[in-house]
Every structure is written in C-alpha cells, then in structure tokens.
C-alpha positions as CSV (number, residue, x, y, z in Angstrom):
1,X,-28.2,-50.0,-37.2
2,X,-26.4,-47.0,-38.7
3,X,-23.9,-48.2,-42.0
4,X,-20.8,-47.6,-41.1
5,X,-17.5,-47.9,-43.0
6,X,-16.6,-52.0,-42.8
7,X,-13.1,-50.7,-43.0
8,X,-13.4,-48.1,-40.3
9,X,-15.0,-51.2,-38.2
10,X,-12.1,-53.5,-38.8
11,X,-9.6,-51.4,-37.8
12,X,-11.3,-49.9,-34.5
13,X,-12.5,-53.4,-33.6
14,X,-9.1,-55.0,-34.6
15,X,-6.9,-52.0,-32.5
16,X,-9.3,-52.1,-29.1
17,X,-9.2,-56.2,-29.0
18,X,-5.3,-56.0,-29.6
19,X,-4.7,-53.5,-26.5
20,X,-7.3,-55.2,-24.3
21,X,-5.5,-58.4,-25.4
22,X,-2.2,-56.9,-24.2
23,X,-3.3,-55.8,-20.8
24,X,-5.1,-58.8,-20.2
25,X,-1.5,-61.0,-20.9
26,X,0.2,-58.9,-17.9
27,X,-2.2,-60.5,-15.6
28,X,-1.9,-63.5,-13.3
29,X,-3.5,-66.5,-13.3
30,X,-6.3,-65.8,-10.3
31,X,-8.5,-63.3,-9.3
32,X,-7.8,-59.7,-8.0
33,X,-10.7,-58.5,-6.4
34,X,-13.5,-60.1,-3.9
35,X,-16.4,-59.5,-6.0
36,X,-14.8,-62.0,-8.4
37,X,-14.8,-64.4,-6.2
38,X,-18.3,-64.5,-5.4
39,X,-19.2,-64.3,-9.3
40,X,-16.7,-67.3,-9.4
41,X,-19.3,-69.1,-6.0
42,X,-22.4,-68.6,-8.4
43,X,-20.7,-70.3,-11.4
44,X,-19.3,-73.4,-8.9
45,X,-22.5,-72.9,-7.6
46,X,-24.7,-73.0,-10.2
47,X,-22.6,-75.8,-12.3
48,X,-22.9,-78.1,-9.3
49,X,-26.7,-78.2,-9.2
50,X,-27.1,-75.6,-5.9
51,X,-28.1,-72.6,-8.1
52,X,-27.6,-69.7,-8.6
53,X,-26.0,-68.6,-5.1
54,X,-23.4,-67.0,-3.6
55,X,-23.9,-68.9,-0.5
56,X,-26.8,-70.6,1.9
57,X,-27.4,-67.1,3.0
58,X,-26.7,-64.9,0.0
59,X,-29.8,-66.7,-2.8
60,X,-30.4,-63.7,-4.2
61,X,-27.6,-61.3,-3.4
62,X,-25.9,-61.0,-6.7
63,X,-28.0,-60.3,-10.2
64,X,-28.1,-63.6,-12.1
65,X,-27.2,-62.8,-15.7
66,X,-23.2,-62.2,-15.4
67,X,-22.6,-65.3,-13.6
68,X,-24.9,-67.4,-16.1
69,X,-22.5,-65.7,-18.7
70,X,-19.4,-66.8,-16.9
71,X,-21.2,-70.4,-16.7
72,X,-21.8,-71.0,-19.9
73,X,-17.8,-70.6,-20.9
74,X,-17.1,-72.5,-17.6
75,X,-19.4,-75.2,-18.4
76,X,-17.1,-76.2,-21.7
77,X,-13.9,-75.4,-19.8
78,X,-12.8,-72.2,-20.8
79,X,-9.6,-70.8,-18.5
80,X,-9.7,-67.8,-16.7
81,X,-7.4,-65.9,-19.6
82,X,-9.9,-67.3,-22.4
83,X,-13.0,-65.4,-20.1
84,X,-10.7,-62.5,-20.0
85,X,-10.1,-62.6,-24.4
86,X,-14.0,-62.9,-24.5
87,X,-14.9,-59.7,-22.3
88,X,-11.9,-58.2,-24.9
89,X,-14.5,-59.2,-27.8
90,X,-17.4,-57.8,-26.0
91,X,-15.7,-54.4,-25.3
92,X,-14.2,-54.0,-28.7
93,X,-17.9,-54.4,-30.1
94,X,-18.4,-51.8,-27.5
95,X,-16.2,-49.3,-28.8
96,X,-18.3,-50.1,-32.5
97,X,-21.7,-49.3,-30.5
98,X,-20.1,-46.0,-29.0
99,X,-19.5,-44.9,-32.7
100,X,-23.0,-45.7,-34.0
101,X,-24.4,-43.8,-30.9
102,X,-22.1,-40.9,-31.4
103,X,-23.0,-40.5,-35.0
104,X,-26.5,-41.1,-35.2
105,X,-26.9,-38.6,-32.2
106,X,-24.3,-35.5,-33.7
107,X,-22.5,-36.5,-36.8
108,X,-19.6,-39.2,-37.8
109,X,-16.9,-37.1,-36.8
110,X,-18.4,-37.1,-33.4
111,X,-19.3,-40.9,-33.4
112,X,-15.8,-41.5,-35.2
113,X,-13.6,-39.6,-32.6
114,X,-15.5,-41.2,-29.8
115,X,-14.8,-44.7,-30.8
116,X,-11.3,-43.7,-31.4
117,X,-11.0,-42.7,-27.8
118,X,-12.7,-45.3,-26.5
119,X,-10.4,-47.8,-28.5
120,X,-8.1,-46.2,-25.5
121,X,-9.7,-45.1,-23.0
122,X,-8.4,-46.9,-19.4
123,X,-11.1,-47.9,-17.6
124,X,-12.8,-49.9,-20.3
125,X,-9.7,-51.7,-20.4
126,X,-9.0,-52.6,-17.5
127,X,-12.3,-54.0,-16.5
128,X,-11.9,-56.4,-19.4
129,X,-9.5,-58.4,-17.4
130,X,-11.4,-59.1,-14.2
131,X,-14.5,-61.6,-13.7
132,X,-16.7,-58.1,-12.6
133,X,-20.1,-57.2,-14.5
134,X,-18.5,-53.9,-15.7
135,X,-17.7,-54.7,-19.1
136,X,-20.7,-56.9,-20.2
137,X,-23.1,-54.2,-18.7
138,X,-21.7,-50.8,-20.5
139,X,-22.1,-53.1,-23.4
140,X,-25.9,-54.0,-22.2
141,X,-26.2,-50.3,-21.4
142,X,-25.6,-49.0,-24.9
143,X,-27.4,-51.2,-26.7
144,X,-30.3,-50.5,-24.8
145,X,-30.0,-46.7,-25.2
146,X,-29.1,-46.9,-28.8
147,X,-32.8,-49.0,-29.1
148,X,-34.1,-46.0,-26.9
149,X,-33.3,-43.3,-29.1
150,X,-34.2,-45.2,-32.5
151,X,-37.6,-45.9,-30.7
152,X,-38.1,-42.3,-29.6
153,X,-37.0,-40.5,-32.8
154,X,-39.6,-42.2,-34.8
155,X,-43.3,-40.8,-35.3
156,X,-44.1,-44.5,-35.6
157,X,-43.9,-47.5,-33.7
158,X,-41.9,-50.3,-35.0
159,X,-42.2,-53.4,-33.2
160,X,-39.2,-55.0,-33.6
161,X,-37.4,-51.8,-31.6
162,X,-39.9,-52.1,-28.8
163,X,-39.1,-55.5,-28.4
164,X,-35.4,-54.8,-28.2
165,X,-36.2,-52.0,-25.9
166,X,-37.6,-54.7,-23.2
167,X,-35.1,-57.4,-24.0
168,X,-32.4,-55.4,-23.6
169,X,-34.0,-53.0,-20.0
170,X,-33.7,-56.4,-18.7
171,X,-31.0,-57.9,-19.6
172,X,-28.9,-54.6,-18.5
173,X,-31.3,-55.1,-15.3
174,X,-30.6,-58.9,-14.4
175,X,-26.6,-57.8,-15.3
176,X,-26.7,-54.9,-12.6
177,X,-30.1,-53.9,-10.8
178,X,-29.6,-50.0,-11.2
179,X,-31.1,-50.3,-14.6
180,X,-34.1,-51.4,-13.6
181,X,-35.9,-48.1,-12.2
182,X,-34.5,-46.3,-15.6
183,X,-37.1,-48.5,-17.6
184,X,-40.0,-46.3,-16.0
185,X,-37.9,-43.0,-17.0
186,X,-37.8,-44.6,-20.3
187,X,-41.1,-45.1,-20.4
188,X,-42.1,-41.6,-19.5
189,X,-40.0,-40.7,-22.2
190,X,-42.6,-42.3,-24.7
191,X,-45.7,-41.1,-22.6
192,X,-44.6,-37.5,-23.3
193,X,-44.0,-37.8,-27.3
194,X,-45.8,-36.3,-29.5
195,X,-47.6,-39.2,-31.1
196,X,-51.3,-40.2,-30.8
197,X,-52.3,-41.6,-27.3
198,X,-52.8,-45.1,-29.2
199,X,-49.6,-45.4,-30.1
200,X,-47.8,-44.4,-26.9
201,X,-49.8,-47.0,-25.5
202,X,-49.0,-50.4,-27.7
203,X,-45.6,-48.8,-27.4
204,X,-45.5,-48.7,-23.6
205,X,-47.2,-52.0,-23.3
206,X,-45.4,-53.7,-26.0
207,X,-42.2,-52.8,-24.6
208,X,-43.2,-53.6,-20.8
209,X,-44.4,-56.9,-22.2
210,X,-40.4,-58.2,-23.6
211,X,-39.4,-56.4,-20.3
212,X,-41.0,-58.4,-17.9
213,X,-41.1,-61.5,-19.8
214,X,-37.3,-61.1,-19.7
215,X,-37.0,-60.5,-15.9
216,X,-40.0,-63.3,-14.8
217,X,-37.6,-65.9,-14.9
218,X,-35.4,-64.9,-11.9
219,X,-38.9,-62.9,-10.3
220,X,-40.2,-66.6,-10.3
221,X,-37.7,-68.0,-9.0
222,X,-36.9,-65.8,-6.2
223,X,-40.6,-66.2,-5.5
224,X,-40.6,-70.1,-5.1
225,X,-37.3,-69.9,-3.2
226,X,-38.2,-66.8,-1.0
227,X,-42.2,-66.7,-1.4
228,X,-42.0,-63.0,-1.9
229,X,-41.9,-60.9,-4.8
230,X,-38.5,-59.5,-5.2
231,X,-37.8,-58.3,-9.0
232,X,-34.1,-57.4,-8.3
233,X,-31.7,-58.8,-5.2
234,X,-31.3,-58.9,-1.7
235,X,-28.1,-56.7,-2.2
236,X,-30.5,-53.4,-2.1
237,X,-30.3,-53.1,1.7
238,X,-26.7,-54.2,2.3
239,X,-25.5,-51.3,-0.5
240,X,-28.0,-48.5,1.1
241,X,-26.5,-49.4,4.7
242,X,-22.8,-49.3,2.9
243,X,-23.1,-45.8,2.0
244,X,-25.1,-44.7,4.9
245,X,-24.3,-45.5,8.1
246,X,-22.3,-43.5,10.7
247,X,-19.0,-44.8,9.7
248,X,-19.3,-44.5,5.9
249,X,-18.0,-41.8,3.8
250,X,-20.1,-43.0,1.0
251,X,-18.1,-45.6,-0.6
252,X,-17.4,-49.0,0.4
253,X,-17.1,-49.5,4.5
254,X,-17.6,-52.9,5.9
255,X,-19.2,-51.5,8.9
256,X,-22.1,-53.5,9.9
257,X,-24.2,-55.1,12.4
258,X,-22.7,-58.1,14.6
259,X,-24.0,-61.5,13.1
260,X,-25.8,-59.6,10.4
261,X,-25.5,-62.7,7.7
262,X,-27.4,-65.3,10.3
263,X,-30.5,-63.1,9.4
264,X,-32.9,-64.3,6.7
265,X,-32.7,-63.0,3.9
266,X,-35.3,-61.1,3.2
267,X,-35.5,-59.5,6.7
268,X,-31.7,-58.5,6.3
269,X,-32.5,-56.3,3.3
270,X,-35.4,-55.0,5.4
271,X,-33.7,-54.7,8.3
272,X,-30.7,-52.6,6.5
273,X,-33.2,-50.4,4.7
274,X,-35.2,-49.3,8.0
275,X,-31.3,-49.6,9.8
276,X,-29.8,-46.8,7.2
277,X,-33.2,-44.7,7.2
278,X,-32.9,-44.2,11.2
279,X,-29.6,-43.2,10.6
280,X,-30.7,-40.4,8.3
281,X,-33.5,-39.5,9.9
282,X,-30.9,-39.2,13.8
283,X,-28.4,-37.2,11.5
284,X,-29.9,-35.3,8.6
285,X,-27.3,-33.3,7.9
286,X,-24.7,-35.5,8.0
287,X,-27.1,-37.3,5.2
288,X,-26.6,-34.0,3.1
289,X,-22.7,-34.4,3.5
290,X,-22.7,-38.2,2.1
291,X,-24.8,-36.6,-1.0
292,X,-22.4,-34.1,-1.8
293,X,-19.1,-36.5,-0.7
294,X,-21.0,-39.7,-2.8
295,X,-21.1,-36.9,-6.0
296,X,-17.7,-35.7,-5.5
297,X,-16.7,-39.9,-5.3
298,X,-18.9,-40.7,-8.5
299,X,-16.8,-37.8,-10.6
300,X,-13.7,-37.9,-9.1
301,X,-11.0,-37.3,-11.6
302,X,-8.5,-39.5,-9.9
303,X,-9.7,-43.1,-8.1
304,X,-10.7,-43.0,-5.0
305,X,-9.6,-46.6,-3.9
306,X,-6.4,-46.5,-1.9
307,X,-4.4,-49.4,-3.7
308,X,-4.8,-46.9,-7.0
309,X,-3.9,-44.0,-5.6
310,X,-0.4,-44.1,-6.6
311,X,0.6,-41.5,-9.4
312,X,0.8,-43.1,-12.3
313,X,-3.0,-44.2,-11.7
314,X,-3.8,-40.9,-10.8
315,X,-2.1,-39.7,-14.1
316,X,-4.0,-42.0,-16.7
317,X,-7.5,-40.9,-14.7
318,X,-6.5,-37.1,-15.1
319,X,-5.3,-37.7,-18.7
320,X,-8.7,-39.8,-20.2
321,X,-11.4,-39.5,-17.7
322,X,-10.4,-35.9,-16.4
323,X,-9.2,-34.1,-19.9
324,X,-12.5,-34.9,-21.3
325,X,-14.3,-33.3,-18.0
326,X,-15.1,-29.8,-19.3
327,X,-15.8,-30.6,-22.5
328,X,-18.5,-32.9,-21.5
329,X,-19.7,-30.2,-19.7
330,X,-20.0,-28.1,-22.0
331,X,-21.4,-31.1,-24.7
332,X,-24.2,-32.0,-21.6
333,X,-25.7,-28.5,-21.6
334,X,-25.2,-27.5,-25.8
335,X,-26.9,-31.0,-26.6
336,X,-29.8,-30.2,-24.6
337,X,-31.3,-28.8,-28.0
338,X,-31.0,-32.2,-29.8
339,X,-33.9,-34.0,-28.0
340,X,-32.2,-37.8,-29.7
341,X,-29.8,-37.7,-26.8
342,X,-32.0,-36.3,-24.3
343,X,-32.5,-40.0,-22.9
344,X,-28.6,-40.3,-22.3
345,X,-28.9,-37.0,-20.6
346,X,-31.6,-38.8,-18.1
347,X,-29.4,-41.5,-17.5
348,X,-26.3,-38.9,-16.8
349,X,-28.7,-37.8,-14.1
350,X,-30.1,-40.9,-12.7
351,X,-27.0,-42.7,-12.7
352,X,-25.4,-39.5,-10.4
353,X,-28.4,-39.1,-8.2
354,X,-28.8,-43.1,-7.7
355,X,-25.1,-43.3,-6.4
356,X,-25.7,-40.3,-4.3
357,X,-27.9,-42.1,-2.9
358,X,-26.8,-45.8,-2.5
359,X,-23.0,-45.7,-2.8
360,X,-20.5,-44.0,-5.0
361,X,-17.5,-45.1,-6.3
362,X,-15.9,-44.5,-10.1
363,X,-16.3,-47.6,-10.7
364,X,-20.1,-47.4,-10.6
365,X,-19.7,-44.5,-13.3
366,X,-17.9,-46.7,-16.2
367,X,-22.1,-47.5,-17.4
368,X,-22.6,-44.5,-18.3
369,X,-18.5,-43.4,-19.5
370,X,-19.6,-44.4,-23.1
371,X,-22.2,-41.2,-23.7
372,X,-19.5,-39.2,-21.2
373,X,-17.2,-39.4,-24.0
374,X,-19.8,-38.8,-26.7
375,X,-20.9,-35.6,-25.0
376,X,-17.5,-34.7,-24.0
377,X,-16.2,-34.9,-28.2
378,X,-19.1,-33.0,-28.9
379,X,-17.8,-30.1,-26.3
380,X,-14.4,-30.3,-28.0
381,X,-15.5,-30.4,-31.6
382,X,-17.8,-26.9,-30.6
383,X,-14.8,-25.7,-28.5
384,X,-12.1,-26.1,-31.7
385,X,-14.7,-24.8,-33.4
386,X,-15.3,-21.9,-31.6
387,X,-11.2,-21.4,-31.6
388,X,-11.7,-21.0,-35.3
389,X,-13.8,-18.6,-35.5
C-alpha cells in the first residue's frame, strides 16, 4: 500500500476511534433496529449447532459472513458495547483506507482532506454502533477497489493483487450480495486494458479462481441444504418485491402476500421475482416512477426514514452528506480523465442503477460514501482553485 505519514495515521486513526467510541457510549444496552436482531438469530443460531439461519424458513436469507464475524466475538463472550468498540476499530482503519485511495487516485491533499472528513463524517459513525453489515462492508468495499485500481494501473500482472482482487469480491459479496455482479464489471475492466491477450487472461482467471474459491463454501452449502445452485441468498426476491409492488414507494413496505413465509424457500424467491415482474409488466409506468422515486431515495440529502426525520437529523445530512453534493458532481465528471478511478466511477453507477432497481434507501448508499467524498474533495479542491484564479 501507499507510505503514508505514521504520524498522520496515528492521529486520524486515534481521532475517528475516539468519536466513534463516544457515540457508541450514549447507546443502550440492546438492539435498535430489526435487522439486528436477525444478525443476532444467525449468531444464536449458528453457536448452537443449527447453522447458519435466521430461522427454519429463512436458511439462506441473510449473507453469511457478518454474522460469522459477530460469532466469532460472541463465541469468547464479548458484550454488545465490546462488538460496538470493534466495528469503531474497523471504521477508523476505514478512514486510513479512504486516504490511501484518495491519494493514490489525485494527490495527498486530496486523500488527506478526505480522511479528515471522513474521521467525521455521520453516517460512518453511526453505523458503528449497531450489529448491521454497514460498517464491515464499506470497509470490504474499499479494500477491494483499492486492489482494483493497483491491479488495473499496472502493465503487468502481479499475482499477489489478483489474488486479493478475488478474496476480497467475495468477502464484500458473502458480507452483502450487491457486490457480487460488480466482480464481472471488474472483470471487463481487465478484458478491455491494453495489455497482451495472455495476460488479460491469467489475470481474469487468476482472479476468478480466489473469487470463487472464496464464495464455494456457502455455494456448497446452500447446495447440500437446498440442492440447487444459489451463489448469493434467498433475500433476492423478497427485496425485488419490497421495492416493486403496488403499495411500495421504493423503499421498505412490508406489503406482501398472505402466508408468504410457509413457502419453500427457494420457490418464495421465485415466486417474488415472477410476483414483482407481473407487476411491472400490468403497470409499466408506474415502474418508471419507482426508478426515478428509488434515485431520488438513494441521494436524498436528508433521511428518508420517518423516526429521522426530525431536524437536527435532517441538519447533519444537509451539512456532511449534502454540502459535499455538488462538488462531487463536479469531481465525478472532471475525474473522468484519470482512468485510476474510473472503476469507482462504475461502482457510483452500479450501485445507483442496482437500487433503482431493487430498493433504495440512504442507507444502501453508505458502500459507496467513501469515493463520494473522494470525488467530492476533488470538486472542492478544483472549485477553490478555480476561485483563485
């Protein structure tokens, strides 16, 4: 990785832990939302011999790898608040990742000023204090595009970036599944370099190798529990339906079929698939609205959940996520030139058109808020340059 000032480290690790460590002391002793208490089924689960389940009708509903992580500080009988310090860790090493990113893409001020903001930025601290995969997956997430760009800036193939390019796709894919389909844009990435054919080969098949060596475990055993290949979750169907059908206004809505969790499986995340696509297909332009209202949801400047819409909420979104908002604009389109961070500009894209799709909610946006800031300190650095002049 990029050498970096130890000092500079120390402090911008030591200031993010210490604030994540404050906000994570006003909390109370149990669990805020419901998707922490299925995480929390999985580890019981999983501890007690059943597996790794939410329930006798939810085997495969839920990625495996952030419940394995809660298990294995469970297992040794870690608290709740101790879980809560160690997601402070992991998004502290975050903010170090964001200013290795930010520099090897622009320049250290750029990388420097992003970590800076980062070190405060809201919404990675708040999802350190909540058993939710948000905060061990933006960590996932930029690691693996950090191993992207030093694999597609280089003329050569280096083996032991390769290999971190698979291991990492799929650990960010068994943490949350939308990562998955971004491999293959990934490896398009290398299919269109500039090397010999040869090497984009043995590096497309040496990274697909660590990729699906690091997904097989949970693809086998979905297979032997389930006898059907299923490389993600049953969750696919259920989220597609969410932020699809006629009562939905593209984020969450609990509207669904009576009895709908005495179905298999399988055929429930079939049957919610075909369910939602008749539903388009009955109301196409009602479709169209749920694209454009799932955008305007993904990039809101202020949450769209109801318990956070009171104003001081709505003030800390407008002051970090919304302040940076046209500067990133304008850092998205200038940067477009610098083809290290055109891989972060995919995921921009895929990450938006996937949740304009499936369901959209801010939350689902914190992945890729890392490179948001990059792009947007970029913007502001050209901007106050521009002033200058």
């Amino acid at each position: 990785m990029e050498r970096i000032s130890k000092r500079k480290i120390l402090i911008l690790f030591s200031v993010a832990f210490f604030i994540r460590l404050i906000f994570i002391l006003t909390l109370k002793n149990y669990f805020y939302f419901d998707d922490e208490y299925e995480y929390f089924n999985m580890v019981k689960n999983f501890l007690s011999g059943k597996g790794l389940i939410v329930g006798e009708t939810l085997k495969s509903f839920r990625p495996p790898l952030y419940p394995l992580f809660l298990s294995l500080f469970y297992r040794f009988g870690c608290s709740l608040i101790t879980i809560r310090i160690i997601q402070a860790i992991i998004s502290s090493f975050t903010v170090l990742l964001i200013y290795i990113t930010g520099k090897k893409i622009f320049e250290e001020k750029v990388g420097f000023i992003s970590a800076i903001i980062s070190v405060f930025y809201p919404f990675f601290i708040f999802y350190t204090g909540f058993l939710l995969t948000e905060t061990l997956f933006v960590f996932l997430v930029v690691v693996t595009i950090y191993f992207y760009i030093l694999t597609l800036e280089s003329d050569k193939y280096k083996i032991k970036y390769l290999i971190q390019c698979g291991i990492y796709s799929g650990l960010s894919s068994l943490c949350r599944p939308t990562m998955e389909p971004f491999f293959l844009i990934f490896l398009l990435f290398l299919l269109i370099g500039k090397e010999n054919f040869n090497i984009k080969i043995k590096k497309i098949l040496i990274s697909s190798l660590f990729f699906i060596l690091t997904l097989s475990p949970w693809i086998i055993r979905n297979y032997v529990i389930f006898k059907k290949f299923i490389p993600a979750t049953t969750m696919g169907g259920w989220v597609f339906w969410e932020g699809n059908n006629p009562k939905s206004e593209g984020g969450p809505c609990s509207y669904f079929p009576k009895d709908i969790l005495k179905m298999e499986e399988t055929k429930r995340d079939s049957y919610l698939y075909n369910l939602a696509i008749e539903e388009i297909k009955k109301n196409p332009k009602r479709f169209i609205w749920l694209l454009y209202n799932k955008f305007k949801r993904f990039w809101n400047i202020v949450p769209n959940a109801p318990q956070f819409q009171k104003l001081l909420y709505r003030i800390i979104s407008i002051l970090s996520f919304g302040f940076l908002l046209p500067f990133f604009i304008i850092g998205f389109f200038l940067s477009l030139k610098k083809k290290e961070g055109l891989i972060i500009h995919a995921l921009i894209v895929y990450f938006t058109i996937f949740h304009m799709v499936f369901l959209a909610s801010i939350r689902y946006r914190v992945a890729i808020e890392p490179f948001y800031i990059i792009f947007g300190v970029y913007g502001l650095t050209i901007f106050l340059t521009a002033g200058v002049r």
